[in-house]
Each structure stands twice: as C-alpha cells, then as structure tokens.
C-alpha positions, 0 to 999 in steps of 0.5 A: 704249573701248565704241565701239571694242569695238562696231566690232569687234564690228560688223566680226566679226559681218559677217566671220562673215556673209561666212564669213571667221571662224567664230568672234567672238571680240569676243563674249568680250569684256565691255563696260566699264559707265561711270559714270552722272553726275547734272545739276547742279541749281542753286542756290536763289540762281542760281535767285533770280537768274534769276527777279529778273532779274540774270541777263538773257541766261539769263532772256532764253533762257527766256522766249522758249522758251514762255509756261510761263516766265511761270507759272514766274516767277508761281509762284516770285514767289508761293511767295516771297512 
C-alpha cells in the first residue's frame, strides 16, 4: 500500500511539474505506518549449541566470516566455565 501511494505521489508530483494538474491530490492522502518487528534473539541452548559445535554448518558459516568468531568462542568458553 505505501509503495502504491508513493508511486501516485511520484506520477502527480511530475503531472504537477508538466502543468497537467494543478492539484495532488495524493498529498491528502496519509501513508499508512506498518508496525516495527523486533529480531529474533536466539535462544541461550541454540547459542550453546553453535559454540559446542552441534550445530556445524551455521558454526562453519561464522567462523569463516572473521577471526572475531574465534574471540566469540573464546569468551563464551570462559564465561561458561
């Protein structure tokens, strides 16, 4: 809906510039606010469970993304301890 209403917008903002319309209408038109969503956050096990390796292809995924997987691991190990 808020793509739509910006496309009008758009199309009679330039009519305007044209000198088609005098008016835009599309202005009196308010644009609907959508809800924010928050991530999800996971969980303490599914986190256990990539630090200890039960999980190998998302582990496999984040270590190859940087060394700071490694301090990740390193401090999580030790906070665990």
């Amino acid at each position: 809906m808020a793509r739509a209403l910006a496309a009008a917008r758009s199309l009679y903002r330039w009519l305007a510039r044209e000198g088609v319309v005098e008016q835009n209408p599309a202005k009196l038109v308010a644009t609907p606010k959508l809800p924010k969503k928050l991530p999800r956050v996971p969980t303490i096990e599914e986190m256990n469970a990539v630090i200890d390796g039960e999980m190998p292809e998302v582990a496999a995924f984040l270590n190859a993304t940087g060394s700071c997987w490694n301090c990740f691991t390193d401090a999580a190990s030790a906070i665990r301890s």
